[in-house]
C-alpha positions as CSV (number, residue, x, y, z in Angstrom):
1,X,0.0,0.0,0.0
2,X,2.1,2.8,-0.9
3,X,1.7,6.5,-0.4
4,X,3.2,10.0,-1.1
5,X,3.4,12.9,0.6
6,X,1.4,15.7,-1.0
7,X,0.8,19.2,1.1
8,X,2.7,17.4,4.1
9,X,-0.2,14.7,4.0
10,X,0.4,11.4,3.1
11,X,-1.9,9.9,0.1
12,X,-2.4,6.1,-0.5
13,X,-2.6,5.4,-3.7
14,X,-2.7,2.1,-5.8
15,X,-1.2,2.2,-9.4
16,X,-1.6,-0.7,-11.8
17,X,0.5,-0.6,-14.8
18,X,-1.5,-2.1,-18.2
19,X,-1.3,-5.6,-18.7
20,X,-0.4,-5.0,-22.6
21,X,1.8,-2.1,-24.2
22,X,0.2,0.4,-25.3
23,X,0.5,4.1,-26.2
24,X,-2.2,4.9,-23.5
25,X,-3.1,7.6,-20.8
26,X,-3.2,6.9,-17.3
27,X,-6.8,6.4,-16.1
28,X,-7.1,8.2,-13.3
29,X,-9.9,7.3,-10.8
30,X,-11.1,9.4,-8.1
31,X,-13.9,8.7,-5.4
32,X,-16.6,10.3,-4.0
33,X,-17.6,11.7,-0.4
34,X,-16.9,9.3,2.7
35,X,-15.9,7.0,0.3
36,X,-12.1,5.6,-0.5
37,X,-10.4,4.1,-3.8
38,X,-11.4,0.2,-2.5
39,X,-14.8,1.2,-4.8
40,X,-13.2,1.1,-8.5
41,X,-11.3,-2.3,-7.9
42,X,-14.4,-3.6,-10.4
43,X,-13.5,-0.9,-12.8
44,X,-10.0,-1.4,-12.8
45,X,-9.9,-5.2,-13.2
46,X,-12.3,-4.9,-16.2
47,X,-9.7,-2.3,-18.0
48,X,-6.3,-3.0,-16.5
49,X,-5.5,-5.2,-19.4
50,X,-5.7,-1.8,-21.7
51,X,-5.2,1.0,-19.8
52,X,-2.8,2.3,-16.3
53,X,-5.0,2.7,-13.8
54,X,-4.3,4.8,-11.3
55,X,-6.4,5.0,-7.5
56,X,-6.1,7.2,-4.4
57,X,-7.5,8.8,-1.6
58,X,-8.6,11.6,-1.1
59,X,-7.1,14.0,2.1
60,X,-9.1,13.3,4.9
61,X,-10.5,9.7,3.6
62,X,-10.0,6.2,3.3
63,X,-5.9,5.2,3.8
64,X,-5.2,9.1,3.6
65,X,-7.2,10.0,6.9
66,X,-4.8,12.2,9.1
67,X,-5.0,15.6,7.2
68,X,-2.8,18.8,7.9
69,X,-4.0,20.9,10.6
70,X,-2.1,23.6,9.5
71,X,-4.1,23.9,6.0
72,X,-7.6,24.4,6.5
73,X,-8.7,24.3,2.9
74,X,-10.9,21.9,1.6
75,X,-12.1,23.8,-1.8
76,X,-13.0,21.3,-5.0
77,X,-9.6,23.5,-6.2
78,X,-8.2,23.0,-3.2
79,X,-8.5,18.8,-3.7
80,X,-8.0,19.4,-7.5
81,X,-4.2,21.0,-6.6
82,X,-3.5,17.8,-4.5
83,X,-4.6,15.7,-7.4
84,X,-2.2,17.7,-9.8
85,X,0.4,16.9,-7.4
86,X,-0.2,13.7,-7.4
87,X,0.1,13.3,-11.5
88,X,3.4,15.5,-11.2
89,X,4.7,13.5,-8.5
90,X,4.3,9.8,-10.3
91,X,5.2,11.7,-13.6
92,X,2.1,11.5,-15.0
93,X,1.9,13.1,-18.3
94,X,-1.3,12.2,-20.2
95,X,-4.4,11.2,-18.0
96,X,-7.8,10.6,-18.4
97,X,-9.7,11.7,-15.0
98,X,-12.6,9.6,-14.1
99,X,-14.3,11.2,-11.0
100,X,-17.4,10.0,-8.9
101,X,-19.9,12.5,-7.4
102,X,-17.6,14.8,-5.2
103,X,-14.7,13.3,-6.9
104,X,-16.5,14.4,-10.3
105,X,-16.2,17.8,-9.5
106,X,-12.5,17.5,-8.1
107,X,-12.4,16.1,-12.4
108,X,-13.2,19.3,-13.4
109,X,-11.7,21.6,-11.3
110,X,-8.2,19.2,-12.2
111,X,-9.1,19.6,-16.2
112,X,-9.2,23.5,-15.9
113,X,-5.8,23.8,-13.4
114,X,-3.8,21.3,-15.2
115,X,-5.1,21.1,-18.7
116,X,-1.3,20.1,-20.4
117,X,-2.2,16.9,-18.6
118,X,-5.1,15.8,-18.6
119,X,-6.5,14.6,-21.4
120,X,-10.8,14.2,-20.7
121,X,-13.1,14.1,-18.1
122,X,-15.2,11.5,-17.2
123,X,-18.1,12.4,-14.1
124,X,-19.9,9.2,-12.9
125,X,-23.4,10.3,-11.0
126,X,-22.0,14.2,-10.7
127,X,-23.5,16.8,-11.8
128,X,-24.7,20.4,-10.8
129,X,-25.1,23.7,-10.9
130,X,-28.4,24.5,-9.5
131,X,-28.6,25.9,-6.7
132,X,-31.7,25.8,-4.4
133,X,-31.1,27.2,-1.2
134,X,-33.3,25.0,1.5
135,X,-32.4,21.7,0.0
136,X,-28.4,22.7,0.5
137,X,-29.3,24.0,4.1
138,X,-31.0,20.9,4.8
139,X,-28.3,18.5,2.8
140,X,-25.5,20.5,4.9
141,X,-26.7,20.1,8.2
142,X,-27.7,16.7,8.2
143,X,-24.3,16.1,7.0
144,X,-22.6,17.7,9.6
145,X,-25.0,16.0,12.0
146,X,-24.1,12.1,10.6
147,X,-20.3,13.3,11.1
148,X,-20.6,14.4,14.3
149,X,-22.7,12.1,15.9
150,X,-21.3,8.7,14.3
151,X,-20.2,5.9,16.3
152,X,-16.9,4.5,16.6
153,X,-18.2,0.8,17.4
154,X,-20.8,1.3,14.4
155,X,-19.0,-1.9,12.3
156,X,-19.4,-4.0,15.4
157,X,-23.0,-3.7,14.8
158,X,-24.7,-6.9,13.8
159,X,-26.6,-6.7,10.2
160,X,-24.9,-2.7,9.8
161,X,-23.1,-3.7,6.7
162,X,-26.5,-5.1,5.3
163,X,-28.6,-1.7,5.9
164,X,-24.9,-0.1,4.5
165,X,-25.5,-2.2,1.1
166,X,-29.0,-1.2,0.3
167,X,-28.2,2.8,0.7
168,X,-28.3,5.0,-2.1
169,X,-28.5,2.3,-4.6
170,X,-30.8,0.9,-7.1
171,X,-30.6,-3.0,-6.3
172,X,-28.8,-4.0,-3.2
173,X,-24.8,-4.3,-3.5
174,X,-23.0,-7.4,-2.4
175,X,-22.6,-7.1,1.7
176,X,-18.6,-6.7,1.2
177,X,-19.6,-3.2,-0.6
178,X,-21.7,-2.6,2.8
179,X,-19.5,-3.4,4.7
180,X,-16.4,-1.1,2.8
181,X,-19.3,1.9,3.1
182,X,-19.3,1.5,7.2
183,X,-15.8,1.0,7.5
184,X,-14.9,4.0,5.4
185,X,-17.8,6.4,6.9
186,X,-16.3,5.7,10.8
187,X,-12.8,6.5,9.3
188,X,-12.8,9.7,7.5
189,X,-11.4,12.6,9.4
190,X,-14.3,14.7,10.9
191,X,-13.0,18.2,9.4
192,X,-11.7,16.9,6.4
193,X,-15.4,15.3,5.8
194,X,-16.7,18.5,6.9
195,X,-14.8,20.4,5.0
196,X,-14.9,19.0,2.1
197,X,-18.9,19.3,2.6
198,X,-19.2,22.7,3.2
199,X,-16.7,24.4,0.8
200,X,-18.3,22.3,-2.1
201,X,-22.2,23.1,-1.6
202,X,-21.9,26.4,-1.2
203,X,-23.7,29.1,-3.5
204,X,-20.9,30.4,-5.5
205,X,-19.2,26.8,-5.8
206,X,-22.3,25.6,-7.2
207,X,-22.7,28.5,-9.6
208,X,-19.1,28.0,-10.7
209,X,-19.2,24.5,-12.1
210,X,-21.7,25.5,-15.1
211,X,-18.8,28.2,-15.9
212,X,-15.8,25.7,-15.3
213,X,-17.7,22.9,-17.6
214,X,-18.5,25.8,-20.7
215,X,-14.6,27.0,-20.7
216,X,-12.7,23.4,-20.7
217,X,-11.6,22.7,-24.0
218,X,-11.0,18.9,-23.5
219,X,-13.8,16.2,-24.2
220,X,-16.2,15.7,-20.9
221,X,-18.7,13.1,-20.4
222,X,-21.7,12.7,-18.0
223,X,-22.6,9.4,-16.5
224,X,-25.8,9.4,-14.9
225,X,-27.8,6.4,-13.2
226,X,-31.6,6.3,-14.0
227,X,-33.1,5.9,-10.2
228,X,-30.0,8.1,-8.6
229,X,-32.1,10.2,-6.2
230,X,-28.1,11.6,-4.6
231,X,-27.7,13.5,-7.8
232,X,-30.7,13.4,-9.8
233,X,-30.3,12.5,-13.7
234,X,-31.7,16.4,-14.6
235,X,-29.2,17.9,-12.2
236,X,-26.3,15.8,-14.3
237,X,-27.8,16.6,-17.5
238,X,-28.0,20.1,-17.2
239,X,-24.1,20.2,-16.1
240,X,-23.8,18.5,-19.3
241,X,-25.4,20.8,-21.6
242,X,-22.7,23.5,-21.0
243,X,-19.9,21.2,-22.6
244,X,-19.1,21.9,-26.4
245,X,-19.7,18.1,-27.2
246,X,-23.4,18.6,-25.9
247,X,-23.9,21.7,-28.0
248,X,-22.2,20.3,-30.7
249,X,-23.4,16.5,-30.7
250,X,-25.5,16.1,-27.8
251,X,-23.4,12.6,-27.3
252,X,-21.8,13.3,-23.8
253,X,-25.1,12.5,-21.5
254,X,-24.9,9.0,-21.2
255,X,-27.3,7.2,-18.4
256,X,-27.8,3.6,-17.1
257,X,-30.9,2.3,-16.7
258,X,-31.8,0.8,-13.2
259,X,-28.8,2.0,-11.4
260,X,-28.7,4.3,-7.9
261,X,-26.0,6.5,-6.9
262,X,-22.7,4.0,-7.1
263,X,-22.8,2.9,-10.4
264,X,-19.2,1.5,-10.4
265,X,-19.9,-0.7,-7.8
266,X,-23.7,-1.3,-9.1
267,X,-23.2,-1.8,-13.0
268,X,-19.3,-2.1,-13.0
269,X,-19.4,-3.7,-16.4
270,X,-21.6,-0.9,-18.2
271,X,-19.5,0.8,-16.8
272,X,-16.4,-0.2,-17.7
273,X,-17.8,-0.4,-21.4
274,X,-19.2,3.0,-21.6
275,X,-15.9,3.9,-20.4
276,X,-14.1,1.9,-22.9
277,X,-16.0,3.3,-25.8
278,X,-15.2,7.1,-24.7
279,X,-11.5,6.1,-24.5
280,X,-11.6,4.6,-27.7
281,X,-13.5,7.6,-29.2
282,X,-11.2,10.2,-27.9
283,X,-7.7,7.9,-29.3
């Protein structure tokens, strides 16, 4: 399990080299809120054999828990600086970005910062840029409630990883995946989850992304599941419809049918091949 040290915080990262040659970029894969990089292990095992795929965590999350007290900053830019760090760091030079809800919009914010190296944006179940003032107030407190009043001894609980496995998704997941979603919600760092809450929902952060989306020049594409009710398949396509490729084609909207709010862990296959075809698109 290695890690580097980025902004005097150490980042656990996994990095699996293709299984064949090829002229490729680095797939780089990042995860959502109270989440880690254990959830794209489906992903990458359906396109290691093409592509480097490249997994970390996130400051504050998963293997990468103990954050700096000394920076305080826990902007979408903020993360998206880490992650260009990160590509500098292991010499990445051409990378695809493939982000998850939160780590969707970390994509984009990386794109615009750091545009000689990365190559397209894929978003799975992120997207944006409405702003409606009582849901956020609502969505932001009872997120700082669940960090603060979480359990240590909540993975001791009998039948925890079973309620875990049937959250925010379309068909229950397998229990491992509820069991990974308890384990990773007790270890995230309290003001790193907060944070990272906060600074991302608020008015002029949601305004932004529309504006960030409409100025990147490289190829972005919108994953969407049909029954997501975290991030609503209207909310993704209208972040969509500021990209060139929606004005000009209307091809970068793509959504699965039947699948919640963790599609690479729900449909890891569709996935993998709607990622696949982008890739091969974009050669």
């Amino acid at each position: 399990m290695p890690s580097i040290e980025i902004s005097r915080v150490a980042h656990t990262y996994d990095f699996l080299p293709a299984r064949s040659p090829a002229n490729a970029p680095v797939l780089v894969l990042i995860h959502g809120w109270l989440m880690s990089r254990q959830y794209w292990q489906p992903i990458v095992e359906e396109l290691a054999s093409d592509y480097s795929c490249l997994c970390y965590d996130l400051r504050g999350f998963g293997d990468s828990c103990k954050t700096n007290p000394d920076r305080a900053a826990y902007s979408l830019n903020s993360y998206a600086q880490d992650l260009i760090s990160l590509l500098e760091k292991l010499d990445i030079k051409e990378a695809w970005l493939v982000g998850h809800s939160l780590g969707g919009s970390i994509a984009l914010w990386g794109a615009k910062s750091c545009s000689e190296r990365v190559r397209g944006v894929i978003c799975l179940n992120a997207g944006g840029g409405v702003y409606l003032k009582e849901e956020f107030d609502r969505f932001r407190q009872a997120g700082q409630q669940l960090i603060k009043y979480r359990p240590q001894w909540l993975p001791y609980v009998p039948l925890i990883d079973f309620l875990f496995a049937r959250a925010m998704v379309a068909t229950p997941l397998p229990r491992r995946w509820g069991r990974q979603r308890v384990i990773d919600f007790v270890k995230a760092d309290a003001v790193a989850a907060v944070g990272s809450l906060l600074e991302s929902t608020t008015e002029a952060e949601v305004h932004q992304l529309p504006q960030l989306v409409s100025q990147l020049q490289q190829p972005v594409y919108f994953i969407a599941g049909e029954k997501d009710l975290i991030m609503e398949p209207k909310y993704v396509g209208h972040l969509a419809s500021f990209h060139y490729l929606f004005q000009c084609r209307g091809d970068n909207l793509i959504e699965i049918s039947n699948c919640g709010h963790l599609s690479m862990v729900e449909q890891p296959q569709e996935v993998s091949q709607i990622l696949k075809d982008i890739l091969a698109k974009n050669q």
